[in-house]
C-alpha atoms as a printed R data frame, in Angstrom:
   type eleno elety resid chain resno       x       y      z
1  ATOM     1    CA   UNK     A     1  45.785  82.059 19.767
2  ATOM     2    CA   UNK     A     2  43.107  84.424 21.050
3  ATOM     3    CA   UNK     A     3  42.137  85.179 17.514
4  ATOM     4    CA   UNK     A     4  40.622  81.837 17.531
5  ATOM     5    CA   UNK     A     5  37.324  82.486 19.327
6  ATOM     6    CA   UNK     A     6  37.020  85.914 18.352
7  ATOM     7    CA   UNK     A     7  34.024  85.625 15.540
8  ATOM     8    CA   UNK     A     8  31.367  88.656 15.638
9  ATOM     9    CA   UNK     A     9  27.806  87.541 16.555
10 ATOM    10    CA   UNK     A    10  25.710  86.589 13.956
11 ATOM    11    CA   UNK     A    11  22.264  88.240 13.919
12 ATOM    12    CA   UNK     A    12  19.345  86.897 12.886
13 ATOM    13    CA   UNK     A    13  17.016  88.643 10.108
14 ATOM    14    CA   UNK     A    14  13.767  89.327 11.092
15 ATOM    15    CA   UNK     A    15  11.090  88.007  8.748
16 ATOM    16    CA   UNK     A    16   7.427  90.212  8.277
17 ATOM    17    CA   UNK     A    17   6.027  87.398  6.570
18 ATOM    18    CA   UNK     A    18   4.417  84.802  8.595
19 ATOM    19    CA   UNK     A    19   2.225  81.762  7.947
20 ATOM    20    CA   UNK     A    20   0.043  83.701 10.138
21 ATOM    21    CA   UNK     A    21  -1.368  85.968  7.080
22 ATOM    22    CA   UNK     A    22  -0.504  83.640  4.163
23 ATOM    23    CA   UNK     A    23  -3.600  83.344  1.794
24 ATOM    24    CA   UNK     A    24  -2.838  79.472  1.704
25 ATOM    25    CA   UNK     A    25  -3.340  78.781  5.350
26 ATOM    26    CA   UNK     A    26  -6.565  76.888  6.407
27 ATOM    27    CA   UNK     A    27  -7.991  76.247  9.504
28 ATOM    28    CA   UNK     A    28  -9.644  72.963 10.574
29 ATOM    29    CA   UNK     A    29 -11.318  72.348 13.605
30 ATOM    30    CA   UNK     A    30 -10.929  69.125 15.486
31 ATOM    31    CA   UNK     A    31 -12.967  68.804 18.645
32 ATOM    32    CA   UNK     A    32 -11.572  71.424 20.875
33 ATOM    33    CA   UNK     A    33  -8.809  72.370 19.140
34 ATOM    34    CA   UNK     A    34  -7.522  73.922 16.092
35 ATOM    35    CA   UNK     A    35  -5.394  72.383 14.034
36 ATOM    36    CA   UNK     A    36  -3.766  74.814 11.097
37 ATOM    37    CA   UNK     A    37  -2.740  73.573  7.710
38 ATOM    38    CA   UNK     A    38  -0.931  74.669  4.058
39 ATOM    39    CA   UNK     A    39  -2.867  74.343  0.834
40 ATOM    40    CA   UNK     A    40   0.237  74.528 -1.334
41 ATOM    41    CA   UNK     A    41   3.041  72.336  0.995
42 ATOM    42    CA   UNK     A    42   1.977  68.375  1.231
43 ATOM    43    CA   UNK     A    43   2.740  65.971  3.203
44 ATOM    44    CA   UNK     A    44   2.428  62.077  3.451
45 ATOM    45    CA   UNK     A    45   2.092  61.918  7.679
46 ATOM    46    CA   UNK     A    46  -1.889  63.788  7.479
47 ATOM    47    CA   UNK     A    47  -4.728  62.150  6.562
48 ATOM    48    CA   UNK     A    48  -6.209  65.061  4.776
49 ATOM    49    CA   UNK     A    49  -2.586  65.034  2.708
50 ATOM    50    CA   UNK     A    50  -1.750  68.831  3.737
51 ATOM    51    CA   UNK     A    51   1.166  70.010  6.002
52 ATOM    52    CA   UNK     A    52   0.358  70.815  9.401
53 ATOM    53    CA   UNK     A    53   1.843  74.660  9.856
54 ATOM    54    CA   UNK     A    54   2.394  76.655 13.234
55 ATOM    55    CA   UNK     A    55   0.767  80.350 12.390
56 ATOM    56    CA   UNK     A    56   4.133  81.689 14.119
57 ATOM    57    CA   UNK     A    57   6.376  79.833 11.307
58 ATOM    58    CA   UNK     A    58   8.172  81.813  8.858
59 ATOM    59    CA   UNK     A    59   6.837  82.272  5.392
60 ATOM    60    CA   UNK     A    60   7.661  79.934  2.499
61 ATOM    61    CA   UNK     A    61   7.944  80.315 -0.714
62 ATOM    62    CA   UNK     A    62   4.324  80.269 -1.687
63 ATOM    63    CA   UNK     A    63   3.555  82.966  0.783
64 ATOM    64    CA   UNK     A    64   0.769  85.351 -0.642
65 ATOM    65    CA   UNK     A    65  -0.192  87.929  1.550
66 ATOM    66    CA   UNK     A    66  -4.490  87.759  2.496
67 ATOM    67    CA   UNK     A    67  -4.282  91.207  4.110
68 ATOM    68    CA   UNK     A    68  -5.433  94.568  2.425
69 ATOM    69    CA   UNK     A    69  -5.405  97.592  3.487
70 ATOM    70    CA   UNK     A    70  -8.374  99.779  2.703
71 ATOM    71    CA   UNK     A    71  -9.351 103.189  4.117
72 ATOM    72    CA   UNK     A    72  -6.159 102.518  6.772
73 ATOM    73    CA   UNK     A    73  -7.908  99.252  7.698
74 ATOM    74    CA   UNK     A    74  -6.631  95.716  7.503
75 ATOM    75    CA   UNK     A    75  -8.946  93.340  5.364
76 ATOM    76    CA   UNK     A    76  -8.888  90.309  4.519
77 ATOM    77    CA   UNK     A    77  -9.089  88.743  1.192
């Protein structure tokens, strides 16, 4: 019986790629604030027909990286 709880923690992967340094990510400004968006996911609920994306999401499928390094200096594409 006390095999029955006994189950080894599951750990979480840690993902590198963010939505944070995706090429597709655009930022739009509204009023204050600024509101982030995907160019390649769509959705139905924005009025500009884009997904609305938190920078700290994990990356998706589409994820293309807009950071070089050059000279041991990030750049952006």
């Amino acid at each position: 019986m006390s095999d029955l709880f006994n189950v080894p923690p599951q750990v979480k992967p840690n993902s590198t790629k963010f939505c944070r340094t995706c090429l597709y990510r655009q930022r739009w400004e509204c009023g204050n604030s600024v509101i982030q968006y995907c160019s390649k996911r769509k959705s139905n609920r924005t009025f500009n027909g884009l997904l609305k994306i938190k920078v700290t999401n994990p990356a998706c499928s589409f994820y293309e990286d807009d950071v070089v390094w050059v000279n041991n200096e990030i750049k952006r594409k």
